[in-house]
C-alpha positions as CSV (number, residue, x, y, z in Angstrom):
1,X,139.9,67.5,88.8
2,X,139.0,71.0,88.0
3,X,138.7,72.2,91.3
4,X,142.0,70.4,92.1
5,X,143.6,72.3,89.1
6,X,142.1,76.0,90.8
7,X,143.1,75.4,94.3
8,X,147.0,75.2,92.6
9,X,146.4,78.3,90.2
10,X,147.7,81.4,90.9
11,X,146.6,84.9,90.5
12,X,147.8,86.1,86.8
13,X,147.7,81.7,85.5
14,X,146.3,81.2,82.2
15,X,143.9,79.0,80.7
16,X,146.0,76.3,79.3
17,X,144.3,73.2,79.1
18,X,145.0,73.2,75.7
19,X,142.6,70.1,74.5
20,X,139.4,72.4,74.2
21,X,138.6,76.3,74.0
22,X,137.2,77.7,77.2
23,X,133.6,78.0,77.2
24,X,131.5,80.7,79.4
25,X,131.2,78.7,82.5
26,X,135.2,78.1,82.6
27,X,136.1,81.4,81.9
28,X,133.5,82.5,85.0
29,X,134.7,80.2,87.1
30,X,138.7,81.1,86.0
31,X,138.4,84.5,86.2
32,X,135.6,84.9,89.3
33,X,133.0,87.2,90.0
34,X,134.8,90.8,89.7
35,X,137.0,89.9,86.6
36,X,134.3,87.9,84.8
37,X,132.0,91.2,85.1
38,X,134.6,92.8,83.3
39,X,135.0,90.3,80.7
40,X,131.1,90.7,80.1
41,X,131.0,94.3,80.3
42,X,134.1,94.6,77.4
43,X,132.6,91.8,74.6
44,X,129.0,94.1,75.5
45,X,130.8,97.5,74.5
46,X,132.5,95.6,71.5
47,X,129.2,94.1,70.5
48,X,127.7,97.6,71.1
49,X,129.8,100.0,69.5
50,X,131.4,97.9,66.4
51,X,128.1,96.2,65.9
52,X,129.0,92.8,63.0
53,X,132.5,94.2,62.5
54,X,134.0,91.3,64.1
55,X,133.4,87.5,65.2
56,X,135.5,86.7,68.0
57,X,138.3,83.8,67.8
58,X,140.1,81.6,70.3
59,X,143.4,81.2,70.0
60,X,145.7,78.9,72.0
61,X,148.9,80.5,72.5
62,X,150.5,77.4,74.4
63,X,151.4,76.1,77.6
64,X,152.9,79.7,78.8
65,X,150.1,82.0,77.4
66,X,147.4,79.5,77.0
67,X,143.7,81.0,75.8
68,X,142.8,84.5,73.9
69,X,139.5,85.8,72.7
70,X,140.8,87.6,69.7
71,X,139.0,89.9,68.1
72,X,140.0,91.2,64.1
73,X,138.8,92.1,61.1
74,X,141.4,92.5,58.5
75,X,143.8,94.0,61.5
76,X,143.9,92.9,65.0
77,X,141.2,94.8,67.2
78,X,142.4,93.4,70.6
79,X,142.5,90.0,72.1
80,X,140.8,89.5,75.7
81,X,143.4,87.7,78.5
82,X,141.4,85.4,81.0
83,X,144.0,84.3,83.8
84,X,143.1,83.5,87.1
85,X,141.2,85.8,89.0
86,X,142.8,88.6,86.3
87,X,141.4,89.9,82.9
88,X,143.9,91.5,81.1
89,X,143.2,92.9,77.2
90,X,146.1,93.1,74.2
91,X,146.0,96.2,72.2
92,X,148.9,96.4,69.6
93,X,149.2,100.3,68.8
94,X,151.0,100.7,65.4
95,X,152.8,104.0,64.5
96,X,149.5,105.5,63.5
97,X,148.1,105.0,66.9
98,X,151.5,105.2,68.9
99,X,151.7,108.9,67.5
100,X,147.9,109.4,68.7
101,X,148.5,108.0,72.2
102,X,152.0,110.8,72.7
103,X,149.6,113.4,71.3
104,X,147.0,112.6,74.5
105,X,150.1,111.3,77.0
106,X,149.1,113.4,79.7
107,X,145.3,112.3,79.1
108,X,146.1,108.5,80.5
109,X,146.1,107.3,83.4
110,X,150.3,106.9,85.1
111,X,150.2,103.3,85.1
112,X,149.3,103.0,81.6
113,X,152.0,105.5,80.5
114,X,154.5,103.5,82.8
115,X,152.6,100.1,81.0
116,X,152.9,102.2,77.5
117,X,156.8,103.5,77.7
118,X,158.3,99.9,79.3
119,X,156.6,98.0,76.5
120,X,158.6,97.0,73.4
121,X,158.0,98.3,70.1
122,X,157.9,95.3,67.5
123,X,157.7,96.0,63.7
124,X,153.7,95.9,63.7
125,X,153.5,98.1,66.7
126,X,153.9,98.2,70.9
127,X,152.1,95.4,72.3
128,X,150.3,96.9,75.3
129,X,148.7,93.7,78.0
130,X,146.4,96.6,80.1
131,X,145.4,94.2,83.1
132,X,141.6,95.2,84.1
133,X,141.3,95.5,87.8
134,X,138.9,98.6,87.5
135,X,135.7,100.2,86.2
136,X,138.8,103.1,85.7
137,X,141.0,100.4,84.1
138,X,137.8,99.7,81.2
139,X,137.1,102.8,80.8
140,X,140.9,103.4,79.6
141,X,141.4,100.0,77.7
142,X,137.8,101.3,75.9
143,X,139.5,104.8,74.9
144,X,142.5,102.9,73.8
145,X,140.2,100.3,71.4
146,X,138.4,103.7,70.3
147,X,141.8,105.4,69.2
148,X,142.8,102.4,67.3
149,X,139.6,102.2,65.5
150,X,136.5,104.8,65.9
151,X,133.3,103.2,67.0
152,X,130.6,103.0,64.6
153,X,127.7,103.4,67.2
154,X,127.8,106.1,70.1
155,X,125.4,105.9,73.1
């Protein structure tokens, strides 16, 4: 059945099977090889640089948005996206943050800044979904985490 279920996904589908939370293996399989090496290489930085800060949660979003590795403390850090063959990560930059990111505008990349000035500002911030199809594209998502909140390790 699963393999039934992949053959119909398309690039960009979430994990929606909403009757248990994705383990390792699906979200390999879901994302494939080049997606799912970016999904290990952001939860090792996270683990890395805000060592015990925070303990990742799935949420299920529903049908539409399916599966989310969140992860907060008191505030939202970021949630990671699996889709099909497509990692995407959430950052929500507040007005704090959204003041930091016009101060280094011409620091990112064009796509984010086109990503950064069509996104809609809510009352708790602009809700950025940075898709990860790069080394490039987690190196900026990285910066962006490291804006919101300062590591607490350095390499």
């Amino acid at each position: 059945m699963e393999s039934n279920m992949m053959q119909r996904a398309q690039i960009g589908d979430r994990v929606a099977d909403k009757s248990s939370q994705p383990d390792e293996r699906v979200i390999r399989d879901w994302l494939g090889p080049e997606a799912f090496e970016h999904w290990v290489e952001l939860r090792s930085w996270i683990e890395e640089f805000y060592p015990n800060v925070f303990t990742p949660d799935w949420l299920y979003g529903g049908k539409k948005r399916g599966w989310a590795l969140r992860y907060k403390e008191t505030r939202a850090f970021c949630s990671l996206l699996p889709a099909y063959r497509l990692l995407s990560v959430l950052v929500v930059l507040g007005r704090a943050e959204r003041e930091k990111f016009e101060e280094r505008r011409y620091f990112w990349s064009p796509p984010l800044v086109k990503l950064y000035d069509e996104s809609r500002t809510y009352h708790d911030g602009k809700w950025l979904t940075v898709p990860i199809l790069s080394m490039d594209d987690r190196n900026e998502v990285t910066d962006l985490m490291s804006m919101k909140r300062p590591a607490l390790s350095r390499r």
